[in-house]
C-alpha positions as CSV (number, residue, x, y, z in Angstrom):
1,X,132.0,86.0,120.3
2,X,134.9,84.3,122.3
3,X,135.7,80.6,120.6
4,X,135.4,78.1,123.8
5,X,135.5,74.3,124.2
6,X,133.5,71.8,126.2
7,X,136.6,71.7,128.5
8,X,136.6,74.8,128.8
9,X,133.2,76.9,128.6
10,X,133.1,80.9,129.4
11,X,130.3,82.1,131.3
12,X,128.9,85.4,131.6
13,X,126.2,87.5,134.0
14,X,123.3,89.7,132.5
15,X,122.5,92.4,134.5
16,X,119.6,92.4,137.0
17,X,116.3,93.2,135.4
18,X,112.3,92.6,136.6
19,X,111.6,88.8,137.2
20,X,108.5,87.8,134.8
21,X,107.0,85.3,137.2
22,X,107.4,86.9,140.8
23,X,106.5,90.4,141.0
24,X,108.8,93.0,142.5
25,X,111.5,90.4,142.5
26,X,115.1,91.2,139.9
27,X,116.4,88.6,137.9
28,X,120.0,88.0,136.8
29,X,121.1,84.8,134.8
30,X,124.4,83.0,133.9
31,X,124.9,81.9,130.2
32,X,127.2,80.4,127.8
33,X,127.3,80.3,124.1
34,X,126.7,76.8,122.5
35,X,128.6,76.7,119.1
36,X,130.8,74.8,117.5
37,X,132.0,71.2,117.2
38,X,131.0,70.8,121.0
39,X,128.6,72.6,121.2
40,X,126.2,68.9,121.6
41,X,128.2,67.6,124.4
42,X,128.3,70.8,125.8
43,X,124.2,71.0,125.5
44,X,123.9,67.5,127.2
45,X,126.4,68.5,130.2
46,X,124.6,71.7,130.9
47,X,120.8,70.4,130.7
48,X,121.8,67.6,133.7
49,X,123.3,71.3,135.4
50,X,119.8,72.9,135.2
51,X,120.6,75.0,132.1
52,X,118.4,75.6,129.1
53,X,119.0,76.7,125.5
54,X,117.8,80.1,123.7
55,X,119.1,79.6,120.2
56,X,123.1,79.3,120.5
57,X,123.2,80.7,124.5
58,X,122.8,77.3,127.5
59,X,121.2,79.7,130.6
60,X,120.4,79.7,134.3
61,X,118.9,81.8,137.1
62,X,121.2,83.5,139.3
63,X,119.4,85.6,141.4
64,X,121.4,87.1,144.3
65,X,118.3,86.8,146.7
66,X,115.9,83.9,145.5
67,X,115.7,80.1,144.3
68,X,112.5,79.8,143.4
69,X,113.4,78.5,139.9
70,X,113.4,74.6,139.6
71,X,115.1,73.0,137.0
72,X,112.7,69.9,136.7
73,X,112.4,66.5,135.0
74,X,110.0,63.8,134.3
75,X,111.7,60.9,135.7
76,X,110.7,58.6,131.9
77,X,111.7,54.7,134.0
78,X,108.8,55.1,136.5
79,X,106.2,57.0,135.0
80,X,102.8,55.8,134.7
81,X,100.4,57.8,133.0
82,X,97.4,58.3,134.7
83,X,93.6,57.3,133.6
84,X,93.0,60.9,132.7
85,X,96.7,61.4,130.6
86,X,95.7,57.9,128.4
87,X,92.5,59.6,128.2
88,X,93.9,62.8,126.9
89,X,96.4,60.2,124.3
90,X,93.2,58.8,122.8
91,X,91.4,62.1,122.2
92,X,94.5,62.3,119.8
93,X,94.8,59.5,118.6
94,X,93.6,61.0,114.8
95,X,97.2,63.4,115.1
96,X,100.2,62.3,113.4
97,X,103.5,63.4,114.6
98,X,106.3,64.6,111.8
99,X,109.7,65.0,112.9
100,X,111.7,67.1,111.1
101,X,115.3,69.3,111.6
102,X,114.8,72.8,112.8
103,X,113.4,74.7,109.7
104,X,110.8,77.5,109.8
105,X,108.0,77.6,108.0
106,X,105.6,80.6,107.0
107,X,102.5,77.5,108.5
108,X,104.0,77.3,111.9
109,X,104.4,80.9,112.1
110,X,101.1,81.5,111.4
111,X,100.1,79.0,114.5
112,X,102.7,80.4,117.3
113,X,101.0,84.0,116.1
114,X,97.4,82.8,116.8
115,X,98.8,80.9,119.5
116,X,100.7,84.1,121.3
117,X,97.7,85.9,120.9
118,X,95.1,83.7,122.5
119,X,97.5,82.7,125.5
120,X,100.5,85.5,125.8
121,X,99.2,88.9,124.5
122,X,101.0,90.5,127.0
123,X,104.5,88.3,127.0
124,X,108.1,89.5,125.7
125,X,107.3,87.0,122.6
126,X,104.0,88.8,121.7
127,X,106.0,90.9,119.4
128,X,107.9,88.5,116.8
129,X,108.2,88.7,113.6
130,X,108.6,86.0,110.8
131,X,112.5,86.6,111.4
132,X,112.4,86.5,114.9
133,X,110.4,83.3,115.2
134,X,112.9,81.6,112.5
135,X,116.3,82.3,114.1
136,X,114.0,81.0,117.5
137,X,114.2,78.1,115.5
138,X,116.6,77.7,113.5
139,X,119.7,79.4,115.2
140,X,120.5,75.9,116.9
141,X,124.2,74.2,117.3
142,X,122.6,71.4,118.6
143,X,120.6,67.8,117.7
144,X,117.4,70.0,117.9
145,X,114.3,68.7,116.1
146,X,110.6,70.1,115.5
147,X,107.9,68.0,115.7
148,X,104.8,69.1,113.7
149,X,101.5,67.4,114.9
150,X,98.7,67.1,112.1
151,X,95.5,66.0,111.7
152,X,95.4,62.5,110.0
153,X,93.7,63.2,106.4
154,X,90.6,61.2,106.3
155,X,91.2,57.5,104.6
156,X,95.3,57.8,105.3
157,X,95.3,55.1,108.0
158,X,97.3,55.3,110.6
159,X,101.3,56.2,109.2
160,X,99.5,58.3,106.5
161,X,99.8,61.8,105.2
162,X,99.0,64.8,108.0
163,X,96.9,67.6,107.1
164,X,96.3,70.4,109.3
165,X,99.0,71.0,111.5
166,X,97.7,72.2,115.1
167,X,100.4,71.9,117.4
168,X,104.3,72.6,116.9
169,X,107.1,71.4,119.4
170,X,110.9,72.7,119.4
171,X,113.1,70.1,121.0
172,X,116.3,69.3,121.8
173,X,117.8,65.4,121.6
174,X,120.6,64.8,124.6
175,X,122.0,61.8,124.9
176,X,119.8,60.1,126.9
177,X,117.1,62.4,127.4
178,X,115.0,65.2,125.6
179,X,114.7,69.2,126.4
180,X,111.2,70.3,125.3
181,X,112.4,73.8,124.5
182,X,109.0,75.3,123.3
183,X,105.5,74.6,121.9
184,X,102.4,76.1,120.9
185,X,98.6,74.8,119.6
186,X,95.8,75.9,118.3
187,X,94.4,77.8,121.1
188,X,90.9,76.8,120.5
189,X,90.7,73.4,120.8
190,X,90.7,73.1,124.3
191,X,88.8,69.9,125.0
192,X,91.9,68.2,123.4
193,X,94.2,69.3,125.9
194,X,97.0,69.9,123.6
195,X,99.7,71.5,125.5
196,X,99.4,68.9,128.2
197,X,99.1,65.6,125.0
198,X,102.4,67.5,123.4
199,X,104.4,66.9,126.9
200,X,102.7,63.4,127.4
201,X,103.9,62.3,123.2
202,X,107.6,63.0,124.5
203,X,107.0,61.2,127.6
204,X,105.6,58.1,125.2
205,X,108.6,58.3,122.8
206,X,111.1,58.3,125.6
207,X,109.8,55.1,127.2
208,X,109.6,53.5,123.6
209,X,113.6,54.7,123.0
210,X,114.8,53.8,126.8
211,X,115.5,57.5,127.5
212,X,116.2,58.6,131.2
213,X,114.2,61.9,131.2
214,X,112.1,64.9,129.8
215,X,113.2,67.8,130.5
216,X,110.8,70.5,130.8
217,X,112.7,73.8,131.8
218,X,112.0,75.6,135.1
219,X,109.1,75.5,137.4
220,X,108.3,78.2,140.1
221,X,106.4,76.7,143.1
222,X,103.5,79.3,143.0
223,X,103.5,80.9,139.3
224,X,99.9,79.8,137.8
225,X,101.7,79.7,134.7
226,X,103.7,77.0,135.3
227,X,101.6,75.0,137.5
228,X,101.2,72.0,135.2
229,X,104.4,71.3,134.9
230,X,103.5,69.5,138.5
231,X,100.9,67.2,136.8
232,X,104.2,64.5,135.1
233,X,105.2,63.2,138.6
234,X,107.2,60.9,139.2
235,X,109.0,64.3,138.6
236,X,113.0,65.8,140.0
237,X,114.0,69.3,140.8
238,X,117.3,70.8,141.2
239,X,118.1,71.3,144.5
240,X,121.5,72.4,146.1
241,X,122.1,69.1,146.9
242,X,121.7,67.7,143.6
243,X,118.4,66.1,141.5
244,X,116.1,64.9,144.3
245,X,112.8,63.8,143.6
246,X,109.5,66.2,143.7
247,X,106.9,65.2,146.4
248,X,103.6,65.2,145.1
């Protein structure tokens, strides 16, 4: 790997290869490696630039032919969480979140498995192993955090002890913001909504902390699989003209 600097970052092209949201469309991206002493400032300079991070690599579409990838943003200053998002945040109110540095546990792999299997049998994920899923986690040059979300044991009150842990979240801290990088749940306890109560607990703790923004990674206007990203408006995307803000 070639040593670079914040100042002076070295990108590269992958080659062209089948887009995994629109069909019959090629994608290529641009990356960079995020190591070193910089590698945080780095991080924080490339999320605002629509970049995301894979373990030690910041990257970003660069299709010759399409821009149908949106970097996007909840905008934390103005948002307001609707009557069915508090509604969502007191179904949960019995989880407890644990914050922790980016260390895998044999637990949480067992949770991304059942997770993968109940949501993304077919995905490029579908096939990692215990070693796969800790350098996923671990394999960070960055302020990157996991937050484990467990049931409250009955009779802790409400900072005790958590018990089962049913959701997971891999996240990275920027300066004035946070990258949700990945998360999974139990996939059978849909009438708690946990993917979308995971999104709206970072939301929370960045208007407690005076953060600017979430970041939440790309959306494609029309992929079904990212179609809820559209639900955490007020909400920017990054157009060629800079962050403008998404109409609802």
């Amino acid at each position: 790997m070639t040593r670079h600097s914040f100042n002076n970052p070295q990108f590269y092209l992958t080659a062209p290869q089948p887009c995994p949201y629109l069909p019959e469309q090629q994608e290529r991206k641009i990356f960079t490696y995020l190591v070193g002493e910089d590698a945080d400032m780095l991080n924080d300079s490339l999320s605002s630039g629509g970049f995301r991070r894979s373990q030690t690599i910041a990257y970003r579409p660069a299709c010759e032919a399409c821009q149908a990838c949106l970097s996007v943003r909840v905008v934390v200053p103005l948002y307001h969480f609707s009557k069915n998002q508090r509604r969502i945040l007191r179904k949960n109110d019995d989880l407890i979140a644990q914050i922790g540095g980016p260390i895998a546990t044999m637990e949480q792999y067992a949770l991304f498995r059942d997770y993968l299997e109940a949501r993304h049998d077919d995905g490029g994920m579908s096939a990692m192993s215990m070693g796969d899923f800790g350098a996923m986690v671990e394999d960070s040059h960055v302020d990157t955090q996991v937050i484990e979300y467990r049931l409250r044991q009955s009779g802790s009150g409400i900072s005790g002890k958590g018990g089962e842990l049913i959701g997971v979240a891999l996240t990275d801290q920027l300066s004035d913001a946070c990258s949700m990088v990945y998360s999974f749940f139990r996939p059978d306890m849909t009438e708690r909504s946990l993917g979308t109560f995971i999104i709206l607990d970072h939301i929370r703790r960045a208007i407690e902390e005076g953060w600017s923004h979430v970041y939440l990674g790309y959306w494609v206007k029309g992929s079904a699989k990212m179609n809820y990203k559209t639900r955490f408006q007020p909400m920017e995307f990054l157009g060629p003209y800079g962050w403008e803000m998404m109409k609802d």
